[in-house]
C-alpha positions in Angstrom: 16.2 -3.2 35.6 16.8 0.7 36.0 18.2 1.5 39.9 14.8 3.2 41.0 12.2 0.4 39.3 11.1 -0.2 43.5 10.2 3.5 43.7 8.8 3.0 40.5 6.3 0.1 41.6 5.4 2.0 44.5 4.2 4.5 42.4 3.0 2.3 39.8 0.8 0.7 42.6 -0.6 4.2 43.7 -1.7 4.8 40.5 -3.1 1.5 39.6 -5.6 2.2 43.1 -7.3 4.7 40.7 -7.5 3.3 37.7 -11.1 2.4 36.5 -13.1 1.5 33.7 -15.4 4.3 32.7 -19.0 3.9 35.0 -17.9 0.5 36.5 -15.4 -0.1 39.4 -13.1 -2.7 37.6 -9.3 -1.9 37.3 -8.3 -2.3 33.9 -5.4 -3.9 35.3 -3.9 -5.6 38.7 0.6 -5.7 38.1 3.1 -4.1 35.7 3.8 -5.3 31.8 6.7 -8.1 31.5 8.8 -8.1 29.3 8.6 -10.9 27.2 12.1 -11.2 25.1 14.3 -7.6 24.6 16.8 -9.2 21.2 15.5 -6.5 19.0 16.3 -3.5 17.6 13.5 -1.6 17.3 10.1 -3.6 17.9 6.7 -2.2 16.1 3.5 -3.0 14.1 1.7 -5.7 16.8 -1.4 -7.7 15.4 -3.3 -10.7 16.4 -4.2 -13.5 14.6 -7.6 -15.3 14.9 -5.8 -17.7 17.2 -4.9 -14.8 19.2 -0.9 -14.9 18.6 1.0 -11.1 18.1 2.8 -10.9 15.6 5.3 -7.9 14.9 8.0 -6.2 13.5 11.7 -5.2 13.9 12.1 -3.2 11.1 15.7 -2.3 11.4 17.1 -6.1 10.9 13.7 -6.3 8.1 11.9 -9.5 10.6 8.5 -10.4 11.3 8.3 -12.5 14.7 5.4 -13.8 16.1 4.5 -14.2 20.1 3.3 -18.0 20.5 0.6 -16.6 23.5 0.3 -20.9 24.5 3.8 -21.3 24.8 4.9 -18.2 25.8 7.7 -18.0 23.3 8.8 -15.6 20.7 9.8 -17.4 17.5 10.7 -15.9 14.4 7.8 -15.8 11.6 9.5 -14.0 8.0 13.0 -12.2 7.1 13.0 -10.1 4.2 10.0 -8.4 4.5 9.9 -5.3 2.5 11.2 -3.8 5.8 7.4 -3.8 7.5 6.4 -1.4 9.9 2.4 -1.8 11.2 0.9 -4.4 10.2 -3.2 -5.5 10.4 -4.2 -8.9 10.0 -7.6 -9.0 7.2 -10.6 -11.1 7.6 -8.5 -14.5 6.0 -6.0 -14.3 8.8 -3.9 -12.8 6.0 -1.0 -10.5 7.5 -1.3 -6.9 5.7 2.3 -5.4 6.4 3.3 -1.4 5.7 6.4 -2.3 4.4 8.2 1.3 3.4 11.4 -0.9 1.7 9.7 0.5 -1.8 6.6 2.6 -0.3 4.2 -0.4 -0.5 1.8 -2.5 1.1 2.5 -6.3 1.6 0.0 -9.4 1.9 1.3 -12.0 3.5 -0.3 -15.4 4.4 0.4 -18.5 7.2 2.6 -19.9 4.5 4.8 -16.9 4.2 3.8 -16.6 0.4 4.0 -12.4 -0.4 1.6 -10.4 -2.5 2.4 -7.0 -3.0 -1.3 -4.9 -2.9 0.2 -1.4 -3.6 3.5 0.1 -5.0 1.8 4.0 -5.4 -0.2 6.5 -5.2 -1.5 8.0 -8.7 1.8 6.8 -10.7 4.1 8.3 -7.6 6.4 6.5 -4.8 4.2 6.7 -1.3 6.6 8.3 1.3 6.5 5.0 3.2 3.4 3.7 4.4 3.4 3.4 8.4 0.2 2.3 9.9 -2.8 0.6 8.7 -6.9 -0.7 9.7 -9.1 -2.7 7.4 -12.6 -2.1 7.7 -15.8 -4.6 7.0 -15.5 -4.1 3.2 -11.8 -5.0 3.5 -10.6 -1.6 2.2 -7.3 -0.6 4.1 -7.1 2.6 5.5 -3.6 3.9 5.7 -0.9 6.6 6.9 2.0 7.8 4.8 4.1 10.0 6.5 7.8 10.7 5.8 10.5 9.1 8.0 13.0 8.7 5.6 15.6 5.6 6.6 19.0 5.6 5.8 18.5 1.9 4.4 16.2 3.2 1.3 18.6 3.2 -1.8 18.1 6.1 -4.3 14.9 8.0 -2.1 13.3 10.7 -4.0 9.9 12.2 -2.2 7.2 12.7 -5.4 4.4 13.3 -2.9 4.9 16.3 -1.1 2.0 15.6 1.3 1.5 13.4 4.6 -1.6 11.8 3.5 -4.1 9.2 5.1 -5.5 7.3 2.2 -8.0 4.4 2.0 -7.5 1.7 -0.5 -10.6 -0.1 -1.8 -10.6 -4.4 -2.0 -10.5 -3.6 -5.5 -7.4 -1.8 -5.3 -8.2 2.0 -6.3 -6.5 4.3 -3.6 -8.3 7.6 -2.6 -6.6 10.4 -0.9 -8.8 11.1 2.3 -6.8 13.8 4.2 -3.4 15.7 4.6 -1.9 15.9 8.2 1.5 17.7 9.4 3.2 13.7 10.3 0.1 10.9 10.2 1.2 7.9 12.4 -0.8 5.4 14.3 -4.2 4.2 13.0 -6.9 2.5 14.9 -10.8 2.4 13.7 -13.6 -0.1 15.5 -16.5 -1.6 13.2 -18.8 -1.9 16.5 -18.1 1.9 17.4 -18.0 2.8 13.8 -14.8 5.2 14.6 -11.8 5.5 13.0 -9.1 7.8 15.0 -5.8 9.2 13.3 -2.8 10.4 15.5 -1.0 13.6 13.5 2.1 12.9 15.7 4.1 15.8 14.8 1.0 18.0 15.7 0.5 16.5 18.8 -3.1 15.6 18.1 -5.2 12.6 17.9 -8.5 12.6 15.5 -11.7 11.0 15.5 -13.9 10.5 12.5 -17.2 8.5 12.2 -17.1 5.8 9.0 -20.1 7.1 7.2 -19.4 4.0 4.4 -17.0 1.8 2.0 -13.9 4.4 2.4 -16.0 7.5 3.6 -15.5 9.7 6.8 -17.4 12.2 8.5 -15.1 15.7 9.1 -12.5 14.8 11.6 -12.6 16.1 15.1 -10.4 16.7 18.0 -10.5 13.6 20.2 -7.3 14.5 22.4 -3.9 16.5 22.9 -1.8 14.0 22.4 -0.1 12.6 19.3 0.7 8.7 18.9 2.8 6.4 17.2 0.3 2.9 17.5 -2.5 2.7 19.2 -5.8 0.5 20.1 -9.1 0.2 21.4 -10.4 -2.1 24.1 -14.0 -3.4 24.9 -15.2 -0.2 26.6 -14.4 1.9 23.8 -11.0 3.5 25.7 -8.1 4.6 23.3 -4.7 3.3 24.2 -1.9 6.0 22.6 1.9 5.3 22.2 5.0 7.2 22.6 6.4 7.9 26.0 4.8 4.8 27.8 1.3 4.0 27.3 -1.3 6.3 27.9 -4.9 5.7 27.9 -7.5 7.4 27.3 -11.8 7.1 28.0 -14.1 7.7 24.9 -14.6 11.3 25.9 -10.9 11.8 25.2 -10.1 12.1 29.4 -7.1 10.9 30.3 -7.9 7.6 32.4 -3.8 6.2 33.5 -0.1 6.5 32.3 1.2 2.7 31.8 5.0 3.3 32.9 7.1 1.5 30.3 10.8 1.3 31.3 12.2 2.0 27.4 13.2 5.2 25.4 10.2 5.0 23.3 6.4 2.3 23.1 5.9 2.5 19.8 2.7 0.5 19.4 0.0 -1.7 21.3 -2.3 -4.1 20.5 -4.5 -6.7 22.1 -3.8 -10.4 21.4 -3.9 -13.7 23.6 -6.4 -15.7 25.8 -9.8 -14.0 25.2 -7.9 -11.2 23.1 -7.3 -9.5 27.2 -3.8 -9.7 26.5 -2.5 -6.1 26.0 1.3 -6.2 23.7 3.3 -3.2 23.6 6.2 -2.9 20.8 8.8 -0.8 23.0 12.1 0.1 21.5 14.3 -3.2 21.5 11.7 -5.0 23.9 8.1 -6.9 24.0 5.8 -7.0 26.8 2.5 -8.4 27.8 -0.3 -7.3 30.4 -2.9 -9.2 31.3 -6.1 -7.0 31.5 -9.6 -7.0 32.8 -11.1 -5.8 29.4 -10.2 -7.1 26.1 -9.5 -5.7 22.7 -12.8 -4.3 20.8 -13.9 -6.3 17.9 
């Protein structure tokens, strides 16, 4: 632990004293995230399971792991896994990875057996699919910016674009919008929302899902770009990057979540009652038990 973590706390503790949910006086939290095992290289891509277990990524060694929340242990789930990024579980607790090895989209299930879903876009590579949400109808909305990794063999761009793109259950991908760098992903059946982070633009998006793969016009929901994000019960907006920051659902900035790495790259909530909130931080996992839980 960094030499000034116990002026850290201190201030960590000031600033939990006003933390709120919107129009109630519960703290969304009471102590700091643990860290729950730091052997990775670079952590991303949490999703829960019906049973409530996180599983993510560490796409630099190409592993999928999986945080037992009962046990408290971090086991290894899959190697060789198309080098996955975000992942999204679907309504058959089937594990949907972004897995930007070959620009496609992975279905994975308990058994570790691999369907690939999508290898392109319209005949053409996809820069590298980052972050996904399925919606009701189990179409998969998706981002595909361009982070292009020095372990892709023979990388050629054919899309010029940064898309976000929706693929239907049948399999027929539309192109929905073109952003500077489209990152994190997050939507909410109950809210009907979907919001977008353009990262490079330093913006986050909302939309309203009008339908099966249709959006309203987007709209400005914050000043602040995002790698991963998530939603909890009350309809706040958890963005990634440096720390965690959340925000209400009038895009006001509610708290900072001090996170002692170089970079968060994702959140999502998982364990006991889903009130569990896991953060993907550069070579480390944590875990913060919360007063709300994740929105359904």
């Amino acid at each position: 632990m960094k030499s000034f973590w116990k002026l850290g706390y201190v201030a960590f503790l000031m600033i939990l004293m006003n933390c709120k949910v919107q129009n109630t006086s519960e703290k969304l939290f009471e102590v700091p995230p643990t860290v729950l095992s730091s052997q990775f290289t670079f952590t991303e891509g949490p999703a829960s399971d019906k049973e409530g277990n996180v599983y993510f990524t560490d796409q630099p060694n190409d592993k999928i792991y999986f945080w037992n929340w009962k046990t408290n242990k971090v086991e290894l789930f899959l190697a060789k896994t198309g080098r996955a990024n975000g992942t999204y579980f679907d309504k058959n607790d089937n594990l949907i990875t972004c897995s930007d090895d070959n620009g496609e989209i992975w279905k994975i299930n308990k058994d570790k057996e691999i369907q690939v879903l999508s290898q392109g876009f319209e005949g053409k590579r996809l820069n590298g699919p980052n972050d996904l949400w399925i919606d009701k109808f189990g179409g998969i909305y998706f981002t595909d910016p361009l982070y292009e990794r020095d372990y892709w063999k023979n990388f050629k761009a054919e899309i010029p674009e940064k898309n976000l793109y929706y693929r239907n259950q049948n399999g027929t991908i539309t192109k929905l919008e073109t952003f500077v760098q489209p990152n994190g992903i997050v939507g909410s059946q109950k809210l009907k929302k979907l919001y977008v982070s353009d990262i490079n633009a330093g913006k986050t998006y909302v939309y309203q899902i009008l339908g099966e793969g249709k959006l309203s016009e987007k709209k400005l929901f914050c000043e602040m770009g995002s790698d991963g994000m998530t939603l909890d019960s009350q309809g706040n907006l958890y963005l990634t990057g440096k720390d965690v920051t959340i925000f209400n659902n009038k895009g006001e900035k509610i708290i900072n979540i001090p996170i002692e790495e170089e970079w968060t790259s994702n959140v999502t909530f998982g364990g006991k009652n889903n009130s569990t909130l896991f953060i993907t931080a550069s070579n480390s996992v944590y875990a913060l038990s919360m007063n709300v839980s994740g929105i359904q």
